[in-house]
Each structure stands twice: as structure tokens, then as C-alpha cells.
Z-matrix of the N, CA and C atoms (Angstrom, degrees):
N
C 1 1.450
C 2 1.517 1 109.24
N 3 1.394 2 122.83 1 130.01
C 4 1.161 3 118.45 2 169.75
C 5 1.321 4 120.83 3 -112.87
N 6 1.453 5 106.12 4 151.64
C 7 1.471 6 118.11 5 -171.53
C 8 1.575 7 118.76 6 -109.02
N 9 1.346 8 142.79 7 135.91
C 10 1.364 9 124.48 8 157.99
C 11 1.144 10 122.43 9 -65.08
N 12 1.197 11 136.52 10 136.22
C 13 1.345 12 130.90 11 -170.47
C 14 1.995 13 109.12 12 -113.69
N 15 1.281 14 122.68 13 122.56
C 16 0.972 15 102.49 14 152.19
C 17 1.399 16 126.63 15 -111.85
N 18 1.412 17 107.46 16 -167.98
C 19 1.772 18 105.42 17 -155.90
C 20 1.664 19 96.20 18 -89.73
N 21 0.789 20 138.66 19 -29.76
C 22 1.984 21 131.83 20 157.00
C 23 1.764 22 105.44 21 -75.70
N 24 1.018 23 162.12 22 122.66
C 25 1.264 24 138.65 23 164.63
C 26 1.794 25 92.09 24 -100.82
N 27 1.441 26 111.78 25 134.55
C 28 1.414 27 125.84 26 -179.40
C 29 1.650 28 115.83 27 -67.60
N 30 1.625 29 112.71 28 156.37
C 31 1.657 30 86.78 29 -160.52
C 32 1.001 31 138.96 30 -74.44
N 33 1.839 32 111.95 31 8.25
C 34 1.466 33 123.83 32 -169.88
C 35 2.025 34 93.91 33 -78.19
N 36 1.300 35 112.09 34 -7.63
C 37 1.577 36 86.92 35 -159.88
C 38 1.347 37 101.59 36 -84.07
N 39 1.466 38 97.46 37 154.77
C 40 2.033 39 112.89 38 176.01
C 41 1.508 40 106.59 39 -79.69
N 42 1.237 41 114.36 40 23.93
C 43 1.876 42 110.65 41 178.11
C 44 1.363 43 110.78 42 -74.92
N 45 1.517 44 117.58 43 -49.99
C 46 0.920 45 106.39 44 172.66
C 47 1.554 46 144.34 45 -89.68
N 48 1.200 47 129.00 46 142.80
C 49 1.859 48 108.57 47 -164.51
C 50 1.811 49 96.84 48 -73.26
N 51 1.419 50 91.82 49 150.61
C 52 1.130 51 128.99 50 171.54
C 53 1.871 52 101.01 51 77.42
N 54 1.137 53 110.92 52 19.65
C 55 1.650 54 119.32 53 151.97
C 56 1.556 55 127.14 54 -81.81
N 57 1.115 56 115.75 55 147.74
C 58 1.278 57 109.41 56 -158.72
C 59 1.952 58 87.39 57 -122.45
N 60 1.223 59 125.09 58 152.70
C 61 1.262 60 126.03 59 164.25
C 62 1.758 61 104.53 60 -88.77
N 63 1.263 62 118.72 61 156.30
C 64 1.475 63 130.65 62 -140.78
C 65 1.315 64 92.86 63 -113.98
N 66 1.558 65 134.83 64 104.50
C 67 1.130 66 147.72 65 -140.32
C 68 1.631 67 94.56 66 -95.79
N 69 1.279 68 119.82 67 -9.67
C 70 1.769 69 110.86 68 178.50
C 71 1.602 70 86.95 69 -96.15
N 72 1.294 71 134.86 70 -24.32
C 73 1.426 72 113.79 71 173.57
C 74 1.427 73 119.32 72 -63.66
N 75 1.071 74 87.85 73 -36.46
C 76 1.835 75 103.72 74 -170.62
C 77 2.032 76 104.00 75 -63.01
N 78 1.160 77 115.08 76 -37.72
C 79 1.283 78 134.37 77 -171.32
C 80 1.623 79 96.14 78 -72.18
N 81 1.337 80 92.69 79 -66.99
C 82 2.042 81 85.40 80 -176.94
C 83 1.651 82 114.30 81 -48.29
N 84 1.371 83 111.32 82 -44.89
C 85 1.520 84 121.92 83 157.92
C 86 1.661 85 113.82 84 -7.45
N 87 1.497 86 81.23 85 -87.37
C 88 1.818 87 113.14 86 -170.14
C 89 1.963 88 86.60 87 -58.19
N 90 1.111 89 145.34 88 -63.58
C 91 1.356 90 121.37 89 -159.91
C 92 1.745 91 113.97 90 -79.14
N 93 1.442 92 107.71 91 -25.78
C 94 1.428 93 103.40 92 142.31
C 95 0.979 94 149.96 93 7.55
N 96 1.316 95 92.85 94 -99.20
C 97 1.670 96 131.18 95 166.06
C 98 1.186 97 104.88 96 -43.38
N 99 1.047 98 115.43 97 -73.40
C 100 1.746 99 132.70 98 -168.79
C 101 1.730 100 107.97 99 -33.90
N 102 1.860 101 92.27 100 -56.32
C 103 1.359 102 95.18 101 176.07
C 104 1.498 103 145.75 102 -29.42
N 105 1.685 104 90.87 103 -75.38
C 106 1.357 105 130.28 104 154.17
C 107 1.356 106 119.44 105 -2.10
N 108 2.196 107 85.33 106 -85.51
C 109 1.629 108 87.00 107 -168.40
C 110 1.396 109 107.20 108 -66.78
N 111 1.684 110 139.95 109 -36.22
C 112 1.257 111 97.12 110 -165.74
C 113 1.741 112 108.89 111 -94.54
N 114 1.365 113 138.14 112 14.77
C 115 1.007 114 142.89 113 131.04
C 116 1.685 115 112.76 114 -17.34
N 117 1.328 116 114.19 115 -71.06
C 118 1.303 117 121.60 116 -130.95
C 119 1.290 118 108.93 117 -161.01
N 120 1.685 119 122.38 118 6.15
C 121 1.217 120 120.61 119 170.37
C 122 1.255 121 144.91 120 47.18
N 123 1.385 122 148.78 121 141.92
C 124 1.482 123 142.96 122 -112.12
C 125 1.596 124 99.90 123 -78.32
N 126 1.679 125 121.51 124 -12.71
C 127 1.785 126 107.77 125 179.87
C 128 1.741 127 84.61 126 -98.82
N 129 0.649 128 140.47 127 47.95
C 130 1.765 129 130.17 128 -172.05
C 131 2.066 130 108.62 129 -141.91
N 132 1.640 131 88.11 130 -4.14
C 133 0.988 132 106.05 131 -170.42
C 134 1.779 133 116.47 132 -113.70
N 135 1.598 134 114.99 133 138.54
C 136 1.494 135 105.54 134 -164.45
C 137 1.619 136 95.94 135 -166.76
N 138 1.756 137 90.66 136 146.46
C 139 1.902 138 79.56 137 162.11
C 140 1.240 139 146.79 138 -22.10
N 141 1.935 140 90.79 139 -67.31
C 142 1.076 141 103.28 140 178.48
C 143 1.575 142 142.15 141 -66.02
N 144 1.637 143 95.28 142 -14.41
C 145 1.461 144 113.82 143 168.87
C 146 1.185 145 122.45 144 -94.29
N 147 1.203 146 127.02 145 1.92
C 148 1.647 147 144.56 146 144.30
C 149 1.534 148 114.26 147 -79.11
N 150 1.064 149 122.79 148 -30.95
C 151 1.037 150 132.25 149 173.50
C 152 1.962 151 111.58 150 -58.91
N 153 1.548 152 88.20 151 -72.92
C 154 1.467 153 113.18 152 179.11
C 155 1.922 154 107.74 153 -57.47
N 156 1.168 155 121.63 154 -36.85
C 157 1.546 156 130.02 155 -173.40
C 158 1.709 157 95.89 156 -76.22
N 159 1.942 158 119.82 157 -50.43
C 160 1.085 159 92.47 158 -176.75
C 161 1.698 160 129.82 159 -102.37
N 162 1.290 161 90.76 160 43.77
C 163 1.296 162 115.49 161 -156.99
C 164 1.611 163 129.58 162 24.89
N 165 1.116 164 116.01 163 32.73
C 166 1.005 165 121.72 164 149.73
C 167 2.092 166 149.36 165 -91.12
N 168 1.051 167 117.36 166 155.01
C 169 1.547 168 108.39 167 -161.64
C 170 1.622 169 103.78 168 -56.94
N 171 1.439 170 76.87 169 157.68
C 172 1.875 171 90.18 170 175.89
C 173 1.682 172 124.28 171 -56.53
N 174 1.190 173 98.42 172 -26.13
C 175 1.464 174 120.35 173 -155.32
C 176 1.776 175 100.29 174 -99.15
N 177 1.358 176 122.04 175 -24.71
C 178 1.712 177 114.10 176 161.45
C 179 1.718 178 114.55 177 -82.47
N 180 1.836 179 126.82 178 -7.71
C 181 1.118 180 124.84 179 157.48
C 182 1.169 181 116.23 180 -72.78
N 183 1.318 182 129.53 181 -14.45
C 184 1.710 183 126.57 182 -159.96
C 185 1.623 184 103.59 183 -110.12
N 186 1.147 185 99.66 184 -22.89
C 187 1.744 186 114.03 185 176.47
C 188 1.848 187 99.01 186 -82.76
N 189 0.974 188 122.65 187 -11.78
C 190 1.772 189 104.62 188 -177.82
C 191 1.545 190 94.56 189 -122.35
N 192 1.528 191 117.66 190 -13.72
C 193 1.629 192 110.41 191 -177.32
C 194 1.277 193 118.08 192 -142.95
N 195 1.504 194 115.86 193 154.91
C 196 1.677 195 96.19 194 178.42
C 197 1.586 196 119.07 195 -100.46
N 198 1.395 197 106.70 196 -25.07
C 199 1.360 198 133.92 197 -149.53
C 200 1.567 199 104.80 198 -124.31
N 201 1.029 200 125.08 199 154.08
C 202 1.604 201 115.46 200 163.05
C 203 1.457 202 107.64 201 -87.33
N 204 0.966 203 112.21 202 -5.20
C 205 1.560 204 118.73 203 169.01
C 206 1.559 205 117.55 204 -59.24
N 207 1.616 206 89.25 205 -66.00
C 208 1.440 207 102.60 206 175.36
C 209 1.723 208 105.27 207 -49.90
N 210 1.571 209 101.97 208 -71.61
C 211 1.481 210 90.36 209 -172.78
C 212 1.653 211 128.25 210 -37.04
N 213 1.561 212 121.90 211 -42.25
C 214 1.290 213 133.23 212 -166.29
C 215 1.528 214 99.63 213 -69.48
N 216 1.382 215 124.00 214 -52.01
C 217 1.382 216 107.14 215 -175.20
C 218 1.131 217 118.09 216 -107.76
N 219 1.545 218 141.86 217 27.55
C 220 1.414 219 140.18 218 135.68
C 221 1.705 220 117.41 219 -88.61
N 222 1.169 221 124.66 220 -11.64
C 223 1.438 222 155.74 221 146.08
C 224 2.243 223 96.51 222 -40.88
N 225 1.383 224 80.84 223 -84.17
C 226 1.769 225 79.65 224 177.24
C 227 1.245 226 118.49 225 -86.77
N 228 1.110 227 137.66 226 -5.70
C 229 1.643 228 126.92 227 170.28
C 230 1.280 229 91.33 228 -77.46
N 231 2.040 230 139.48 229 -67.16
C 232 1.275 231 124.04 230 147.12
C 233 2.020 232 110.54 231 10.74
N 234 0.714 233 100.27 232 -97.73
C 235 1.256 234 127.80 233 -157.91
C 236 1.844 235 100.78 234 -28.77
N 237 1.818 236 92.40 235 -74.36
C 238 1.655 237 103.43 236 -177.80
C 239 1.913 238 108.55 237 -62.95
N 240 0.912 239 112.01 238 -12.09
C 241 1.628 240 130.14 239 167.78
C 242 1.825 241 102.62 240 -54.07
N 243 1.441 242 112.35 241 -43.75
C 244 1.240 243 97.71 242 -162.21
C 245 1.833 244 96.94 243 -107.20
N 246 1.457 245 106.22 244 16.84
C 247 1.619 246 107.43 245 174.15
C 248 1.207 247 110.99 246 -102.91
N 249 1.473 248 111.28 247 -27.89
C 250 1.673 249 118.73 248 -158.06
C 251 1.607 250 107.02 249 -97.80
N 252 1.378 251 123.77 250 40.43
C 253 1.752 252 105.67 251 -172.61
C 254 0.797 253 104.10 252 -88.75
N 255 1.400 254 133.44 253 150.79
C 256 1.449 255 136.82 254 -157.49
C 257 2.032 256 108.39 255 -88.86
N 258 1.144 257 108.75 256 130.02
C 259 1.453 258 88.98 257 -162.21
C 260 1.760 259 106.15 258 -96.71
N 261 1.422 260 125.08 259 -152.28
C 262 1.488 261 104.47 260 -160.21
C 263 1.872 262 91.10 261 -161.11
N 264 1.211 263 116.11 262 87.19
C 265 1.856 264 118.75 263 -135.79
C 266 1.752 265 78.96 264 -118.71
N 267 1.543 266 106.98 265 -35.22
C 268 1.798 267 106.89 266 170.17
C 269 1.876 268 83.56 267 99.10
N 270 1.262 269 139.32 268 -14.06
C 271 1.775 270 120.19 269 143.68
C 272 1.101 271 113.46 270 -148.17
N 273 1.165 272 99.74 271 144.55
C 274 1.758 273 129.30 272 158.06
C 275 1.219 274 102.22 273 6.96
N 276 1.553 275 116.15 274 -79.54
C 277 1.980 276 120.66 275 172.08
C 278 1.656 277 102.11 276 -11.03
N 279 1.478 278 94.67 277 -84.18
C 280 1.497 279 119.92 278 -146.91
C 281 1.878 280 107.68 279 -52.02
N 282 1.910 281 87.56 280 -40.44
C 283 1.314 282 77.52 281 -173.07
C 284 1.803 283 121.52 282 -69.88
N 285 1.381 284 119.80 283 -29.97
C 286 0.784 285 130.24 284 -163.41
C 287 1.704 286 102.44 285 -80.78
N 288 0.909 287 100.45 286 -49.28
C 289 1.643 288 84.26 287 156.39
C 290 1.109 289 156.57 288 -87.95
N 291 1.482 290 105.55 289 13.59
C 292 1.782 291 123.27 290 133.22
C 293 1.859 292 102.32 291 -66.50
N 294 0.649 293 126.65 292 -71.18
C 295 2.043 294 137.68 293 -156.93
C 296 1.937 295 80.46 294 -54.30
N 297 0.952 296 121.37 295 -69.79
C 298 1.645 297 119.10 296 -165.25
C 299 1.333 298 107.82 297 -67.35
N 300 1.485 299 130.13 298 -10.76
C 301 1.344 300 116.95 299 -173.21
C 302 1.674 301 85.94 300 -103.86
N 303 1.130 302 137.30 301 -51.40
C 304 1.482 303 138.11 302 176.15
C 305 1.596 304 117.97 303 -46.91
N 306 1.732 305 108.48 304 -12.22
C 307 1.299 306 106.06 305 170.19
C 308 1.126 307 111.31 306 -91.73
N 309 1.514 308 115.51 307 -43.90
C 310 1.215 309 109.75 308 178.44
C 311 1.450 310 123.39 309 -76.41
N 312 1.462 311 133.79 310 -0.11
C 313 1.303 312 130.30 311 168.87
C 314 1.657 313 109.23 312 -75.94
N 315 1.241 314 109.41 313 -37.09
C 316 1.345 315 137.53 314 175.01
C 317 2.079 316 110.02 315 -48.08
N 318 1.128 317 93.42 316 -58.17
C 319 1.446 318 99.20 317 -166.00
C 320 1.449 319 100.15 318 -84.53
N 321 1.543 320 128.71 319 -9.23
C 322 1.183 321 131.29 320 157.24
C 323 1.713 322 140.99 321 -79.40
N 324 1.327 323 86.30 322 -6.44
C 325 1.711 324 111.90 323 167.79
C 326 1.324 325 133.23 324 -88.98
N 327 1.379 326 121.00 325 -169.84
C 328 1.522 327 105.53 326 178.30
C 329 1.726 328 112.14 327 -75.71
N 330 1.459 329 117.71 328 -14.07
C 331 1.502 330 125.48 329 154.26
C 332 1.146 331 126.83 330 -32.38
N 333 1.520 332 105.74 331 -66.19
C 334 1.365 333 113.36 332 176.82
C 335 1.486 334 119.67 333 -73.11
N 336 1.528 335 108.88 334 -16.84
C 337 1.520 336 101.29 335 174.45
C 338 1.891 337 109.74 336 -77.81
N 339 1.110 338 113.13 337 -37.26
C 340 1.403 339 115.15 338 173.32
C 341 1.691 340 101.75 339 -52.42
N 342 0.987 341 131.74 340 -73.25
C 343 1.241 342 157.18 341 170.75
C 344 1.623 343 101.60 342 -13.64
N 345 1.133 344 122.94 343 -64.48
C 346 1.208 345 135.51 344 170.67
C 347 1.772 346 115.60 345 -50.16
N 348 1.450 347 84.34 346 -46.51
C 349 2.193 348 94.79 347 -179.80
C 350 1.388 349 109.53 348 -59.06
N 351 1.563 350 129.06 349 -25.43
C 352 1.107 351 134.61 350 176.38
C 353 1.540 352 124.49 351 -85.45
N 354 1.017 353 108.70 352 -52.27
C 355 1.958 354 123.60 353 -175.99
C 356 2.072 355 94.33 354 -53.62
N 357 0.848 356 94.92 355 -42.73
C 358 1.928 357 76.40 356 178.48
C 359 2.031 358 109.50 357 -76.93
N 360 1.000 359 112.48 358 -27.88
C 361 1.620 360 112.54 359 156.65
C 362 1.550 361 124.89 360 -56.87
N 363 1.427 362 132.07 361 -59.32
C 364 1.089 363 150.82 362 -167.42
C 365 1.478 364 100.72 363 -25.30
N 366 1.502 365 136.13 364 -74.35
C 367 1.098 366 150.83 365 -162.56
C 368 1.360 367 117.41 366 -52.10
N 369 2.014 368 101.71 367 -12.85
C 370 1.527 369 103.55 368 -177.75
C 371 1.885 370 90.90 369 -118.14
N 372 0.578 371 104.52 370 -27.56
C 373 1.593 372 111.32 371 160.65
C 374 1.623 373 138.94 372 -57.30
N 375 1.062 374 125.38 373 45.24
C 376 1.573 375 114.72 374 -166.13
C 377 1.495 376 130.21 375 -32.33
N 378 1.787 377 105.51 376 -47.85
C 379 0.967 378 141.54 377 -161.86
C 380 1.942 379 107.61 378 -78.19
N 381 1.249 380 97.29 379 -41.64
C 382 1.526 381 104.24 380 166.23
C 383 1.403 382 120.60 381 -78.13
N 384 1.284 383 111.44 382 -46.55
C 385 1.633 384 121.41 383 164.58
C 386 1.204 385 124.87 384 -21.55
N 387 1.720 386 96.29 385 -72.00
C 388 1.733 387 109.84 386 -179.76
C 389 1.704 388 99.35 387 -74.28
N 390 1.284 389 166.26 388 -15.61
C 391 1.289 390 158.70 389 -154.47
C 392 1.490 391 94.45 390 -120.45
N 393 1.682 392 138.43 391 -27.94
C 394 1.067 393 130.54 392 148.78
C 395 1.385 394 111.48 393 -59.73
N 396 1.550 395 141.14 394 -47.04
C 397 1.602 396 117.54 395 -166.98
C 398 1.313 397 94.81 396 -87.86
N 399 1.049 398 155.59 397 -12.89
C 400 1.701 399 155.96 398 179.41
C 401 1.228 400 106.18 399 -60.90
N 402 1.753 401 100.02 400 -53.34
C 403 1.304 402 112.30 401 -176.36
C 404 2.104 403 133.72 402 -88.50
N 405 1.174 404 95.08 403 -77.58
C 406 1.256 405 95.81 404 166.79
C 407 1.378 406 131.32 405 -71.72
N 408 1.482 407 115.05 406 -37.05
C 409 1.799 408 108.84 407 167.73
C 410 1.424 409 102.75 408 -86.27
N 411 1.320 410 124.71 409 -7.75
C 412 1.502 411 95.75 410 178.07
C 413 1.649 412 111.65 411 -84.26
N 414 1.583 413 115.05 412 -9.27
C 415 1.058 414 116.46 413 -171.32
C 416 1.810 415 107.60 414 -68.90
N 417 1.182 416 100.67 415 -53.57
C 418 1.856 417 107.93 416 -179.22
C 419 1.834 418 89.32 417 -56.47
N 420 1.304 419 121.93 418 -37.13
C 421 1.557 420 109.13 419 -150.34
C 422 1.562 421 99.99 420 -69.24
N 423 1.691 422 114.01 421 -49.29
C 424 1.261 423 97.49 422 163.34
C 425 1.399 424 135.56 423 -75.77
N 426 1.487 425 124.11 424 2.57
C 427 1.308 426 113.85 425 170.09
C 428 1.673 427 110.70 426 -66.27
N 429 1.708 428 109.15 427 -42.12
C 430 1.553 429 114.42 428 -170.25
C 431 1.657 430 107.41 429 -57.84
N 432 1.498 431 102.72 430 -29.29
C 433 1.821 432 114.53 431 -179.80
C 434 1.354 433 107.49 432 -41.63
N 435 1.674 434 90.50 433 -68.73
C 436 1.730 435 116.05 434 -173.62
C 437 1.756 436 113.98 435 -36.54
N 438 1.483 437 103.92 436 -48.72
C 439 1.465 438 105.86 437 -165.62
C 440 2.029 439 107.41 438 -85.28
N 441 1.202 440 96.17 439 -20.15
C 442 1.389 441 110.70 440 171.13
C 443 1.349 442 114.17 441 -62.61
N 444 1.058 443 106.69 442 -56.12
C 445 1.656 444 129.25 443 177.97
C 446 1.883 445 111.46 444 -55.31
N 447 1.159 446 106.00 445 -58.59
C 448 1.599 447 116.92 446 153.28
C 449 1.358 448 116.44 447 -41.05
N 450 1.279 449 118.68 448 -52.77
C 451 1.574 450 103.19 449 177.54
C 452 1.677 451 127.22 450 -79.15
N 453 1.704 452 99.42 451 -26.54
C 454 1.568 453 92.54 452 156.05
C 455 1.445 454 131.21 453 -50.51
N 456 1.526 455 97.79 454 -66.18
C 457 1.851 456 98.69 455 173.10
C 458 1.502 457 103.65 456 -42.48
N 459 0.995 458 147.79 457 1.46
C 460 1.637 459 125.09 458 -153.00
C 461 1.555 460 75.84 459 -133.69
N 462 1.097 461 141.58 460 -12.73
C 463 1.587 462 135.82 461 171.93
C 464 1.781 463 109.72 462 91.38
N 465 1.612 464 124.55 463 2.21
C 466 1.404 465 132.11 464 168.49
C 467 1.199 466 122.20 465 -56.80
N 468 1.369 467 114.96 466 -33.08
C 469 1.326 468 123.05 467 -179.56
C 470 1.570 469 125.44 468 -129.67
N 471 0.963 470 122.81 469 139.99
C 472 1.336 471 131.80 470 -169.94
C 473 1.767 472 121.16 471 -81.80
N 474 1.068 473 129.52 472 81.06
C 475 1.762 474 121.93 473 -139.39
C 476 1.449 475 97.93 474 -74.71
N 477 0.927 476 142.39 475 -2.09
C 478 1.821 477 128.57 476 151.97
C 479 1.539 478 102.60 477 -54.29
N 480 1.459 479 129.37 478 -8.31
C 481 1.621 480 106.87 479 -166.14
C 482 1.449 481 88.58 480 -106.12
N 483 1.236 482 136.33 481 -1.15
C 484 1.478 483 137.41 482 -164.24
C 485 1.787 484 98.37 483 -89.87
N 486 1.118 485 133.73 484 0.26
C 487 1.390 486 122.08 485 -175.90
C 488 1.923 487 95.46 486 -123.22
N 489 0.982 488 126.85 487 21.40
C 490 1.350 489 130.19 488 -173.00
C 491 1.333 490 102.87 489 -117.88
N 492 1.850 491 114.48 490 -165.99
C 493 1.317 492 88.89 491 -153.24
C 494 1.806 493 84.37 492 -121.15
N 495 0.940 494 120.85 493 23.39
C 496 1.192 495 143.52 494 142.09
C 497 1.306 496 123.35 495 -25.17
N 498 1.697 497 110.03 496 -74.99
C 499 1.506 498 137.33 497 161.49
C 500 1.842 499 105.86 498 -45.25
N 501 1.587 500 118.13 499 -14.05
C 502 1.385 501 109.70 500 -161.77
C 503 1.372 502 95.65 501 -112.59
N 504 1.317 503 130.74 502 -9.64
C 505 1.929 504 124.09 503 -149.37
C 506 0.837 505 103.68 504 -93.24
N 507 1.775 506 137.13 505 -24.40
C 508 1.319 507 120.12 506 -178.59
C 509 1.737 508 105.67 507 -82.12
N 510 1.506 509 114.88 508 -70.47
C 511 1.384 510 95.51 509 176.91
C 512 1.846 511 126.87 510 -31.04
N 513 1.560 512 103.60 511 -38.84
C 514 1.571 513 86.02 512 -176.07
C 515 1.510 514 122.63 513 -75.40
N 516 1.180 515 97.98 514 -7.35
C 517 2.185 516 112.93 515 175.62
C 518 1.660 517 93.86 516 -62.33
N 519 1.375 518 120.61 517 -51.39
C 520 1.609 519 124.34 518 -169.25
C 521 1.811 520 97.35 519 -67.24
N 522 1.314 521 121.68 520 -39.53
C 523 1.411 522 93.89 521 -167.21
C 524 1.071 523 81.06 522 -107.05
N 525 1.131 524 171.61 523 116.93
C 526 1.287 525 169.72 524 53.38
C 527 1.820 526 109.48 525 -65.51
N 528 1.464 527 121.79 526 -52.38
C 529 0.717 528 119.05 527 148.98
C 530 1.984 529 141.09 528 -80.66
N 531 1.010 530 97.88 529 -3.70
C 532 1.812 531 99.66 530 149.54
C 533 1.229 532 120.21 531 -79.86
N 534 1.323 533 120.30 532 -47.37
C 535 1.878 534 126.36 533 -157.74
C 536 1.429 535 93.27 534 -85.86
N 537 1.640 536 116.11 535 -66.70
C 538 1.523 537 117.90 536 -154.54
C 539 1.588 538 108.73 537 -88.19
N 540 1.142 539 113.82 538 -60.58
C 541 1.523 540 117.47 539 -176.18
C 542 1.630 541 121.09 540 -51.07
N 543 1.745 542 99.13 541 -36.25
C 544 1.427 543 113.48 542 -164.14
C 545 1.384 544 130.62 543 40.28
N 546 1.647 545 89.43 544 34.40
C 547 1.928 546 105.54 545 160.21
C 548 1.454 547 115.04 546 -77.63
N 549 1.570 548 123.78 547 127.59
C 550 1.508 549 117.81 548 164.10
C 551 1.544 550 137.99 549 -37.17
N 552 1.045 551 106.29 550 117.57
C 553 1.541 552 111.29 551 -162.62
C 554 1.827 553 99.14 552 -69.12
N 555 1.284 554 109.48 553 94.52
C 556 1.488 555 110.73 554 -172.02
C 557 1.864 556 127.16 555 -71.48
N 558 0.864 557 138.57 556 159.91
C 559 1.646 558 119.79 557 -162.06
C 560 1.592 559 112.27 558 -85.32
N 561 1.581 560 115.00 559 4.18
C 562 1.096 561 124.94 560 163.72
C 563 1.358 562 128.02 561 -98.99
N 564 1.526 563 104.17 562 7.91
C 565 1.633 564 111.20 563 -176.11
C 566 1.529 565 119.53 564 -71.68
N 567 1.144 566 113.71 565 -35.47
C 568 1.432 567 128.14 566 179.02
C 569 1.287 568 118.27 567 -48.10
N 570 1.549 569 120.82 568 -47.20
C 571 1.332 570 136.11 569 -166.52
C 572 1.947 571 94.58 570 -93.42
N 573 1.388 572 124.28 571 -16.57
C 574 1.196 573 87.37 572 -169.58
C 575 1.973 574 78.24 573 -115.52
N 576 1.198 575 122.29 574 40.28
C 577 1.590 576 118.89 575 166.37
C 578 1.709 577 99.80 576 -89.95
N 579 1.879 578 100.41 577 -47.55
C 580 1.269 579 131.79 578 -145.25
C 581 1.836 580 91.48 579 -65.01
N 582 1.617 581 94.73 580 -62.61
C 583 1.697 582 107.78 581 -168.78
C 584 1.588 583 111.06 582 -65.93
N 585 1.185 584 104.09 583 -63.43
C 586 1.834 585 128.89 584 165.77
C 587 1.682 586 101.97 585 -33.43
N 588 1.068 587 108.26 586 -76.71
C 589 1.481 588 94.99 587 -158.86
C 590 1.609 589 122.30 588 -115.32
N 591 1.559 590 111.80 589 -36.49
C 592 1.652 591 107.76 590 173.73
C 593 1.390 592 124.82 591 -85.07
N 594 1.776 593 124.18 592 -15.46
C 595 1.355 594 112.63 593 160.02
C 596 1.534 595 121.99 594 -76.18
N 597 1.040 596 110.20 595 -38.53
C 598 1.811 597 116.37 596 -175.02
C 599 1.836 598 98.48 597 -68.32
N 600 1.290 599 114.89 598 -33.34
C 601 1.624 600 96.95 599 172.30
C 602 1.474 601 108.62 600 -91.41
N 603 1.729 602 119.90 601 -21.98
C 604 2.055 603 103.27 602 -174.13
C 605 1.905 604 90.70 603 -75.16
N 606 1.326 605 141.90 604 -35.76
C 607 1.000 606 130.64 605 -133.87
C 608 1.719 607 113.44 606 -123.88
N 609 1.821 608 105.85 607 -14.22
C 610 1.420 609 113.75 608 168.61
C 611 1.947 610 113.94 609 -34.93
């Protein structure tokens, strides 16, 4: 990864040891971003206009990123990172309806509106593509692991059904209806993804 370096580096930068990066920079960053893309969508989007939006200098964006690539999707994998923790409810039920209700609060925010500004880019994007599924879907992908994984040890689930597509139908009911359908993700959706469709297929 390369960095620009200048000859003062300001005190948010991690160049030097025992520097800390400046956590209100990092914050204007993250609401930034957010802005931006659904402002004005993934060509509408640039350093320097992250820079300039979160009013901060040019020179603390270039010290944490190289690329707007980089920045845009460690920015939101960041982001869904601090939505997706896997929670610990003691079953399958409970957990999954923390993980499905946290997606869908998620994809109903200014998250999910960024989120959205990107997924129609990706396909012309390589570079964002792969650093979006690394990043942000891999984050939910291993949270659903985690709670999956919990219900095996606990004997709820049967782990031959965890590689099928079973393990995939409830999340894709939520974006299927956010991305394609563009029906409102209602505050009762979670429980009838959870009951409705991913226990009766992980547990038949």
C-alpha cells in the first residue's frame, strides 16, 4: 500500500509510532462517504470531495487511503462491521432475529442508501467488487456463519444444511426486496424471513 508522504505529517497520521489517527477525522470520513454516494453516486465521488465535504485536509485522506476504492469500501465494510456482531440469544430463533433485524435496520439507513449507490457499479468495477465482498458482504456472511456455527455445537442445527441454499434464502428475501422489488423493508420483516422461510428450510 502506498502512502503520500509529506515532510510535516499532521497529528492524526499513523506514520509515526506511538501516533494515534484522530478518531473525529475518521468520523467526518465515515459520514462523508455516506453522503456522497447517495448524493451523487460512485462517479460523483472523490478524495477530494470527501476531503472538501468532511472538511478535512487532503493530506489525512491520503495517509489512511490510497485509492477511492480503498477508501469507499473499507469506509463501508467499517461501517456494516459495527452493525453485524453476531449476537449470543442461546437459539437459532433469537439469534437470527437479531442478525435479520440488524440487516434490515441497516439497509434502511443512510448505509443502505450508500450501499445501494454502489451494487449497480460493481460489475464495471473489479477492484471495488472484490474489496466490497471481502469487505462488507463478507462481514454479514460471517456473522450468519458465527450464529450457524452456535447452533450446531448446541445440536439445533444439522451442519450438512449449512452449505445449501437454505443457509442463503432468508438474507436473499431482504435484498431481493430492497434492491430489486423496491418494497419497504417493514419492521415485521425479520421475524416473518426468520419463521417463514430460514427455519422451516435450516431445520426441516
Amino acid at each position: 500500500m502506498q502512502f503520500r508522504r509529506d515532510p510535516e505529517p499532521a497529528p492524526d497520521s499513523p506514520a509515526r509510532p506511538g501516533r494515534r489517527r484522530d478518531p473525529a477525522v475518521d468520523e467526518a470520513v465515515k459520514t462523508a462517504v455516506l453522503e456522497l454516494l447517495a448524493e451523487r453516486g460512485w462517479d460523483g465521488i472523490s478524495m477530494d470531495a470527501v476531503a472538501a465535504r468532511a472538511k478535512v485536509g487532503k493530506a489525512s485522506i491520503y495517509r489512511r487511503w490510497s485509492s477511492r476504492v480503498q477508501m469507499v469500501a473499507e469506509t463501508i465494510g467499517e461501517l456494516n462491521r459495527g452493525e453485524a456482531a453476531a449476537p449470543d440469544t442461546g437459539t437459532l430463533r433469537g439469534d437470527l432475529l437479531e442478525v435479520v433485524g440488524a440487516m434490515v435496520l441497516t439497509l434502511r439507513g443512510p448505509l443502505g442508501d450508500a450501499s445501494r449507490a454502489l451494487i449497480g457499479v460493481l460489475p464495471h468495477e473489479p477492484d471495488l467488487a472484490a474489496a466490497f465482498q471481502e469487505g462488507s458482504l463478507g462481514v454479514w456472511r460471517d456473522t450468519f456463519r458465527q450464529v450457524f456455527g452456535a447452533a450446531v455445537a448446541r445440536g439445533e442445527l444439522d451442519p450438512t444444511r449449512l452449505g445449501t441454499a437454505a443457509a442463503e434464502a432468508g438474507p436473499a428475501v431482504v435484498m431481493q426486496r430492497w434492491l430489486v422489488l423496491g418494497r419497504p423493508l417493514d419492521d415485521d420483516l425479520a421475524q416473518e424471513v426468520v419463521d417463514d422461510v430460514m427455519l422451516p428450510l435450516l431445520t426441516r
